[in-house]
Backbone bond lengths (Angstrom), bond angles and torsions (degrees), N, CA, C in turn:
res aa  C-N    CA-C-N  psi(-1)  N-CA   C-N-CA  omega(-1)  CA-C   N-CA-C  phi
1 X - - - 1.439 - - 1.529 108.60 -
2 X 1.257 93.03 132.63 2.217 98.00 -167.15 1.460 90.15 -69.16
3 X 1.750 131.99 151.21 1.301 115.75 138.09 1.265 111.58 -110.99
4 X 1.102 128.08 169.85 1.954 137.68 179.98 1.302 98.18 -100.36
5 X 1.297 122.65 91.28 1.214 116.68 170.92 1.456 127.43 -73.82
6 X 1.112 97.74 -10.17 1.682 104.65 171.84 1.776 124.31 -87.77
7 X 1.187 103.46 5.77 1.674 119.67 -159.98 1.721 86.18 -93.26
8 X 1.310 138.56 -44.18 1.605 122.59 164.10 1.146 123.65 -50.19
9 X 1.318 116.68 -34.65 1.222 102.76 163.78 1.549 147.23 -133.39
10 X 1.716 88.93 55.63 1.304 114.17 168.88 1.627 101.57 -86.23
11 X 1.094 110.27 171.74 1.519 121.36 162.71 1.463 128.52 -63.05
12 X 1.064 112.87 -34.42 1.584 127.38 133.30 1.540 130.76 -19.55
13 X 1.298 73.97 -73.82 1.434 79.03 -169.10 2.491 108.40 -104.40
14 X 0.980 77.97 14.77 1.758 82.25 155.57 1.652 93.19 -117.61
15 X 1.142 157.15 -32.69 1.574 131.52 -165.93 1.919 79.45 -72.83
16 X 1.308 138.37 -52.66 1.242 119.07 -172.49 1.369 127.46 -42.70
17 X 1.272 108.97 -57.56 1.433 125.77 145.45 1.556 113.48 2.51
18 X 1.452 95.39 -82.07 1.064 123.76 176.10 1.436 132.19 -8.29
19 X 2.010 77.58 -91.02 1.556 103.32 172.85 1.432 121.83 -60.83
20 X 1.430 95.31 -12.88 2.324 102.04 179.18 1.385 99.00 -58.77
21 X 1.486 107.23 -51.90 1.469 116.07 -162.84 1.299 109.08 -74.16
22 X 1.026 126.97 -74.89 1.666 130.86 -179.25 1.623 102.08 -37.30
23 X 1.552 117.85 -35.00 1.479 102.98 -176.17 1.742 101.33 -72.72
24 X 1.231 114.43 -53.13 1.592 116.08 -176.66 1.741 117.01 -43.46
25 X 1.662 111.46 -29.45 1.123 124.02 170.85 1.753 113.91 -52.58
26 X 1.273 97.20 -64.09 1.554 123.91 -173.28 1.452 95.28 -56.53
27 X 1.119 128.13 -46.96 1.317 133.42 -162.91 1.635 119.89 -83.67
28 X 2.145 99.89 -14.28 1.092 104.30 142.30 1.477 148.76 -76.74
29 X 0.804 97.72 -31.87 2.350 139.38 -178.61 1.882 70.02 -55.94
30 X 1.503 109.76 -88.13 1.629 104.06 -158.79 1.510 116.13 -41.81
31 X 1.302 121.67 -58.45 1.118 128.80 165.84 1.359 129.21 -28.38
32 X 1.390 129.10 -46.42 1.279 143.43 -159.37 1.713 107.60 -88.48
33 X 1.518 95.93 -39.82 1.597 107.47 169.88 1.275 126.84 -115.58
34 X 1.597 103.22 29.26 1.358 102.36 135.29 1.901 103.44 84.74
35 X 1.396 104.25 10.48 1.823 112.90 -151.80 1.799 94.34 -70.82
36 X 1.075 113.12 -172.20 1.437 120.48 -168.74 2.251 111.55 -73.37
37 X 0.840 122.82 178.73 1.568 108.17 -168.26 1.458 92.12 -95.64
38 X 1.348 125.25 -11.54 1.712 109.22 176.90 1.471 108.13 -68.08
39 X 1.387 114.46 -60.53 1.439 110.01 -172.69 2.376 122.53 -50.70
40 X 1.607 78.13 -20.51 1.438 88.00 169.05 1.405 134.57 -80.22
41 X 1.418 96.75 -36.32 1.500 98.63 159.75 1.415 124.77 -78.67
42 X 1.105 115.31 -39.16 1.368 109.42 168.15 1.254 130.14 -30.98
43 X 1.817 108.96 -56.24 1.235 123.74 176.05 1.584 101.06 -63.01
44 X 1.142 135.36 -65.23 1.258 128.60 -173.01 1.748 114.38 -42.17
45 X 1.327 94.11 -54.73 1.969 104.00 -178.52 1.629 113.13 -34.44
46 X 1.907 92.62 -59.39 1.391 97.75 166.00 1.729 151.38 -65.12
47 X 1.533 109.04 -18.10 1.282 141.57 146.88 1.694 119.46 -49.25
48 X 1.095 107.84 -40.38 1.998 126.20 -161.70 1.796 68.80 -90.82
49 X 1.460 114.57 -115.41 1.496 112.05 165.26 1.509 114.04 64.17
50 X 1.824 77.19 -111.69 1.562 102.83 -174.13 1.294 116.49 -63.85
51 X 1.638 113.36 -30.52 1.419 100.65 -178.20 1.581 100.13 -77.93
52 X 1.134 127.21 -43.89 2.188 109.92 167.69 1.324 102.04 -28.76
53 X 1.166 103.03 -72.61 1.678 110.03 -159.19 1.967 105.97 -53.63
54 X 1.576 120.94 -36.89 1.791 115.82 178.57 1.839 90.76 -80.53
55 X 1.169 155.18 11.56 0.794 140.71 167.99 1.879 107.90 -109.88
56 X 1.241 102.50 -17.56 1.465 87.68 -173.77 1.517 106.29 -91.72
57 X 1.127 120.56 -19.92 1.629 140.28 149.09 1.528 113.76 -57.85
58 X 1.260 121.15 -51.16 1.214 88.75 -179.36 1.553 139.19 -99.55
59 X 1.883 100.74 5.76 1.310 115.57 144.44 1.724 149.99 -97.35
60 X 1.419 78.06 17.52 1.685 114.82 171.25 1.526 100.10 54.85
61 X 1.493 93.27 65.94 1.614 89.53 -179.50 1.777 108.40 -92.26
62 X 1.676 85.42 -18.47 1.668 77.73 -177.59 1.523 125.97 -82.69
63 X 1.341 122.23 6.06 1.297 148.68 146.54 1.256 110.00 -48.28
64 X 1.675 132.55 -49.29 1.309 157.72 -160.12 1.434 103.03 -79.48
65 X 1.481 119.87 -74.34 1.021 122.61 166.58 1.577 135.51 -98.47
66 X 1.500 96.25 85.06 1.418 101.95 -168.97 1.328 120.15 -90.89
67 X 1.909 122.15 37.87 0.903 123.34 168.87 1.879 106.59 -92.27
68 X 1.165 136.06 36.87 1.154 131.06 178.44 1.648 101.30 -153.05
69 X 1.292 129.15 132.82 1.719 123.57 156.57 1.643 101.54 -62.60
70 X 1.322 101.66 96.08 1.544 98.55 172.61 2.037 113.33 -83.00
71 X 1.106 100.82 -20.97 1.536 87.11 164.89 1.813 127.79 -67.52
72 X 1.071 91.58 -25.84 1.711 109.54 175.05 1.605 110.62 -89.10
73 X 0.887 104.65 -24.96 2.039 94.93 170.19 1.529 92.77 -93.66
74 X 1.262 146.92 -16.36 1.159 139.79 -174.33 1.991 97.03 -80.72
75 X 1.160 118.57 -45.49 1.439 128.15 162.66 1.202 127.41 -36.81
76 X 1.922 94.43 -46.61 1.319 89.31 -162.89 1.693 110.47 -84.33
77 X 2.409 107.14 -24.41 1.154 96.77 148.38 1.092 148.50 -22.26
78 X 1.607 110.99 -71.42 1.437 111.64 170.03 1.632 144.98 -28.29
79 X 1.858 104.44 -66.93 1.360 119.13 122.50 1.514 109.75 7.31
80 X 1.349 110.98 -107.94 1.578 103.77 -158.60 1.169 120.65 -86.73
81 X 1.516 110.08 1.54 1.806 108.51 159.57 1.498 110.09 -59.69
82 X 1.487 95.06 -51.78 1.798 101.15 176.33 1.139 129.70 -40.13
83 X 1.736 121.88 -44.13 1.376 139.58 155.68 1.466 107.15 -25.45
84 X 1.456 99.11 -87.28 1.146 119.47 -163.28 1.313 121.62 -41.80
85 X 1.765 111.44 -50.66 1.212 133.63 -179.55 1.586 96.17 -50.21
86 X 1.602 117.89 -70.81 1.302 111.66 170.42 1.345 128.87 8.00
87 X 1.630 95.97 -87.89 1.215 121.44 -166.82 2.096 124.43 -54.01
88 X 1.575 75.41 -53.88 1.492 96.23 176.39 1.682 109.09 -50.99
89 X 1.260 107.23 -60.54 1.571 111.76 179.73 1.323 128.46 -70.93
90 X 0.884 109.47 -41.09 1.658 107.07 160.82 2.000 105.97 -52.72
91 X 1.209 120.93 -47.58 1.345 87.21 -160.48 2.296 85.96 -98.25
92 X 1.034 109.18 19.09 1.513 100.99 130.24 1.249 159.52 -70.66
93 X 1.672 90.81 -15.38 1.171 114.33 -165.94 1.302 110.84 -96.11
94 X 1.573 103.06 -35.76 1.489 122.88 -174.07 1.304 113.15 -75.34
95 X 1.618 102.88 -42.18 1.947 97.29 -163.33 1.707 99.65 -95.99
96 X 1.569 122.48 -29.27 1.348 123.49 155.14 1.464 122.01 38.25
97 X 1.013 99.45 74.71 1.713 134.88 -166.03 1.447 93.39 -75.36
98 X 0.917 151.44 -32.83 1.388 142.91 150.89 1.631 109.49 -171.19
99 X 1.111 105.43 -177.83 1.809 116.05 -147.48 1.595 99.77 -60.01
100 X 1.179 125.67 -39.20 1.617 126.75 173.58 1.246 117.16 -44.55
101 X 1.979 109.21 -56.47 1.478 96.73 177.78 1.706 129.34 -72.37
102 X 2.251 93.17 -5.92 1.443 87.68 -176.06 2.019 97.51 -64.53
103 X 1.324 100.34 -48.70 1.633 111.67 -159.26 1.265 97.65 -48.54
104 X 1.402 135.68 -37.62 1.345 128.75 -166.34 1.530 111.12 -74.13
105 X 1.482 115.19 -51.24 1.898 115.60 164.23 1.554 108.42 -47.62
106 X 1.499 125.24 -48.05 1.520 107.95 175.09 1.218 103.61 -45.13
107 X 1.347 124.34 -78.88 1.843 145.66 -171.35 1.699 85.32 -20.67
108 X 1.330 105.87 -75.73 1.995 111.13 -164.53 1.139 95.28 -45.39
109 X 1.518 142.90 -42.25 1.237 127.49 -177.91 1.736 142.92 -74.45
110 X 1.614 97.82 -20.53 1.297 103.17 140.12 1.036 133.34 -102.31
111 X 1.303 128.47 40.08 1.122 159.27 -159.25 1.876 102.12 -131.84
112 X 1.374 106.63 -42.81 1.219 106.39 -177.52 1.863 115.03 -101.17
113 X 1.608 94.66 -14.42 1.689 94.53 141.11 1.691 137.28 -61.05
114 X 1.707 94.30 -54.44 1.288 100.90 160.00 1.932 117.24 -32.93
115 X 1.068 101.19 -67.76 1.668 106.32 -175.73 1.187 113.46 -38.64
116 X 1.428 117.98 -31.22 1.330 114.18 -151.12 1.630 98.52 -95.64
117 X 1.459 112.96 -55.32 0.993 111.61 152.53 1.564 139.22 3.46
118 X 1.509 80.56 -78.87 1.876 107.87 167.44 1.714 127.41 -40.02
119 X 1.737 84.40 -40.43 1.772 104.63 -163.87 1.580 85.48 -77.95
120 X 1.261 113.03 -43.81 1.844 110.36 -179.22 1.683 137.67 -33.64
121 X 1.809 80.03 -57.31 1.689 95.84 172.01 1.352 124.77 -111.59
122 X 1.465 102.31 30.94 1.501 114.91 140.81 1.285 129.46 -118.70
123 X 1.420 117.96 -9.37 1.341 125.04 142.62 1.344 121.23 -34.70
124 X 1.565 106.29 -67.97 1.382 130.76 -153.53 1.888 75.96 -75.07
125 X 0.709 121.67 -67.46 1.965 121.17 -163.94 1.688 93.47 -51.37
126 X 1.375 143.42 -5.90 1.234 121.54 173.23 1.156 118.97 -121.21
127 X 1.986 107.23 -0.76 1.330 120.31 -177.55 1.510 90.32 -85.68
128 X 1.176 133.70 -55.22 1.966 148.60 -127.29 1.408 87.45 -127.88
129 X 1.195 138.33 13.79 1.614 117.98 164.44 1.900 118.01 -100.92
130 X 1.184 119.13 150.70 1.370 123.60 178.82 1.576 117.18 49.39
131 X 1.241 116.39 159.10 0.951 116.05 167.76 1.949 133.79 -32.45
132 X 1.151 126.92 141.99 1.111 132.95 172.40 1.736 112.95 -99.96
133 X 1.602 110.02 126.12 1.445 100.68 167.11 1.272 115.25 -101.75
134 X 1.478 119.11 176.64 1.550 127.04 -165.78 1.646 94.13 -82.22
135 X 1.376 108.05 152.29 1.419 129.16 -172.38 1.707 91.80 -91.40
136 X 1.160 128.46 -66.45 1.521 164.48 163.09 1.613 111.34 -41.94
137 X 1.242 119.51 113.59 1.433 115.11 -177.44 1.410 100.70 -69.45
138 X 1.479 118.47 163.90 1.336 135.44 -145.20 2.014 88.09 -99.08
139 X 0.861 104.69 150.12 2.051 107.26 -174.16 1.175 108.06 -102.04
């Protein structure tokens, strides 16, 4: 099995990095104080996630199975992690049952930068990569 050893440390693949960690963080904060099981799974969902998604990149699986645009479901991840993350953390932030679940809504929130981030430069990698063909037949 090929790996890309250079895919950790692309930009790519360090915001993944990234978001593993900051989610495992967040996913400690909830944990530690005990916060409600949504904010815990969340963090976990998103942790499991990204690490599929830095592993299927960095054993070029999506090369393998090229019956899916895996850069675009990886997008569209992002996308609704961001949502979610949103949502969840903000009213962590707000109802903040004690200092763990505050630290953990901060964490989700750069956490939900991270995402966005993510959704950016894989956008841009599916907008600005390879050649472009004409929409318009040629005259």
């Amino acid at each position: 099995m090929a790996v890309d050893s250079d895919f950790p440390r692309s930009p790519r693949g360090a915001v993944k990095l990234g978001r593993a960690l900051v989610a495992f963080v967040t996913f400690l904060c909830f944990v530690a104080s005990r916060s409600h099981g949504a904010y815990t799974a969340l963090a976990v969902a998103e942790m499991v996630i990204t690490a599929l998604f830095f592993l299927l990149y960095l054993l070029k699986l999506d090369k393998k199975m090229g019956w899916l645009f895996w850069p675009l479901a990886d997008v569209f991840n992002s996308v609704i992690a961001a949502l979610f993350l949103l949502i969840v953390c903000l009213f962590a932030i707000i109802i903040k049952t004690n200092n763990g679940t505050l630290a953990g809504g901060v964490f989700g929130l750069v956490l939900l930068v991270l995402c966005i981030v993510d959704a950016v430069l894989l956008f841009q990698k599916i907008s600005l990569d390879g050649p472009r063909g004409r929409n318009t037949p040629a005259k």
